[in-house]
C-alpha positions as CSV (number, residue, x, y, z in Angstrom):
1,X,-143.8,113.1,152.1
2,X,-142.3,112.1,155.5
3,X,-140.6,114.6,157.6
4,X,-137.4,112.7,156.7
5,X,-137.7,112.9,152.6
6,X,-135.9,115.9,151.0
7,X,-137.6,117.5,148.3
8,X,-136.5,118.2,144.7
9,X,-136.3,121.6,145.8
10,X,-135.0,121.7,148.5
11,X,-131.6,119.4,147.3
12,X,-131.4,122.3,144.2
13,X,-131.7,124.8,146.7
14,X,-129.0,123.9,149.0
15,X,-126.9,123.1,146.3
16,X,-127.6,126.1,143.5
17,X,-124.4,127.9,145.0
18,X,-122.0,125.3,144.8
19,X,-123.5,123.0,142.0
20,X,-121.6,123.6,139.1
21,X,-118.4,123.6,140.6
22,X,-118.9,119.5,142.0
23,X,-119.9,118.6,138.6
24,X,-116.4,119.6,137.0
25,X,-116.1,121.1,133.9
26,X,-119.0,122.5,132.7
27,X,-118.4,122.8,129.0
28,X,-116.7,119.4,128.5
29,X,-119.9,117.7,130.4
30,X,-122.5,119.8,128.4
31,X,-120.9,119.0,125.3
32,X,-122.2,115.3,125.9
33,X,-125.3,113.5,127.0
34,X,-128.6,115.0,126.9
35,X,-126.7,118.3,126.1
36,X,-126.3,117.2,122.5
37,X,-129.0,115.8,121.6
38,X,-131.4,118.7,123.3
39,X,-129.3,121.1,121.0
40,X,-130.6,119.8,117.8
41,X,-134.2,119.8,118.6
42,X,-134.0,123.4,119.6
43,X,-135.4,125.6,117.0
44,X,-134.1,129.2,115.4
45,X,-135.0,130.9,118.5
46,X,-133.6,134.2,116.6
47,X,-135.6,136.9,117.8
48,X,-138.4,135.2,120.0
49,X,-139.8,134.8,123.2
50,X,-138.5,132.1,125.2
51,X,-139.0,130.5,128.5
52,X,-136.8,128.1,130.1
53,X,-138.5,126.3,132.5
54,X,-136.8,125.2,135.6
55,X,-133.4,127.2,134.6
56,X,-131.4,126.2,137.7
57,X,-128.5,128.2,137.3
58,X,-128.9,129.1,134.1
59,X,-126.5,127.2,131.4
60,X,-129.2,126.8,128.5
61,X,-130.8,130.0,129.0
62,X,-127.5,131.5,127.9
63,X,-127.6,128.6,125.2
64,X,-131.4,130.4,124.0
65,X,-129.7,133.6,124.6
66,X,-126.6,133.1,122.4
67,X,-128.6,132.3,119.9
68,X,-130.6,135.4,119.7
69,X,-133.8,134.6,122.1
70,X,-135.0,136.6,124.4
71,X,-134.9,134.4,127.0
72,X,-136.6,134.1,130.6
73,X,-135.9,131.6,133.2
74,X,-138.1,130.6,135.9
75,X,-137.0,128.4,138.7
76,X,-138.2,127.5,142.4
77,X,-135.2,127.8,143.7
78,X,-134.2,131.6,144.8
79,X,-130.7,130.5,144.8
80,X,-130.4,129.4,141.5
81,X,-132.1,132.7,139.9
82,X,-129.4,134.4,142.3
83,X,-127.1,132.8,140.4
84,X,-128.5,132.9,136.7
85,X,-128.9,136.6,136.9
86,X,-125.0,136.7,138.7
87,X,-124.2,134.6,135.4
88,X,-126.1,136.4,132.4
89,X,-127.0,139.8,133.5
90,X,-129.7,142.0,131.7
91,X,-128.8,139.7,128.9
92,X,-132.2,137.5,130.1
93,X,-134.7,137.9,132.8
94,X,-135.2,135.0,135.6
95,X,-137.9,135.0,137.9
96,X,-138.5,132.6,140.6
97,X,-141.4,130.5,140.1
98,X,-143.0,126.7,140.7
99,X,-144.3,125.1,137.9
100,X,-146.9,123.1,139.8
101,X,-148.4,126.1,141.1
102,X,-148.9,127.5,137.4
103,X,-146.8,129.7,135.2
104,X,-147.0,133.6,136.0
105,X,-147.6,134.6,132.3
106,X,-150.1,135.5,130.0
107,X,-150.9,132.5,127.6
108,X,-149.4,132.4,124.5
109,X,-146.4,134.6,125.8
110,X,-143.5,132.3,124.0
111,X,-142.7,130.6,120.8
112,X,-140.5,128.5,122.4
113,X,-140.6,126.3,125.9
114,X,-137.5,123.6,127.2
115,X,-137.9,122.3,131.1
116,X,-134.5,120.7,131.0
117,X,-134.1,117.8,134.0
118,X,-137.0,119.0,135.7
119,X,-140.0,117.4,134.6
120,X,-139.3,114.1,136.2
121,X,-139.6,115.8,139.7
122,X,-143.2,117.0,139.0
123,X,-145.8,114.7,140.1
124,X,-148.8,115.8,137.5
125,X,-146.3,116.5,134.7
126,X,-149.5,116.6,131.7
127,X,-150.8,119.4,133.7
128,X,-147.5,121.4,133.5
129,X,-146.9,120.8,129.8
130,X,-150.3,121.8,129.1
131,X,-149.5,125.3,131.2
């Protein structure tokens, strides 16, 4: 990357603070798109482990959580976790974590796994699925 390039990261970062509030309303927006369709794959989470994988600021781990998971996030940017934990509390647990440099769990830890708008900004994405 040349010294001009910004990052993935580095764009989330700067904007974790102040993201959802340029995109509008957040429910009305969710409600459509990927949103939908991403809802009806996900499976009774009710009582399991699950990991969302590049949470940003946290919308569908609340989503996992409301429906009885208990959910952890992991994203690279310390902002975003700042935010997810401001958001859901001890209601799920966020760490911060790059999923090119390999997950910091035991294998097997989750019945359940969603990297929502994140996977297209990994370069060795087969890799990361298989972690």
């Amino acid at each position: 990357m040349d010294k001009t390039e910004t990052s993935a990261h580095e764009v989330y970062e700067e904007l974790a603070l102040g993201l959802d509030e340029r995109k509008g309303n957040e429910s009305v927006r969710r409600a459509h798109g990927e949103w939908q369709t991403t809802r009806e794959l996900v499976p009774d989470v009710a009582g399991k482990r699950a990991l969302d994988a590049a949470c940003g600021t946290g919308y569908f781990t609340a989503y996992l959580v409301d429906r009885g998971a208990d959910a952890v996030g992991l994203d690279a940017s310390e902002a975003s976790v700042e935010r997810a934990r401001d958001r859901l509390g001890d209601r799920a647990r966020f760490c911060v974590g790059d999923l090119t440099a390999g997950l910091p769990f035991e294998s097997d830890s989750f019945a359940f796994v969603s990297c929502l708008l994140a996977i297209e900004h990994v370069d060795d994405w087969p890799w990361v699925c298989a972690e």
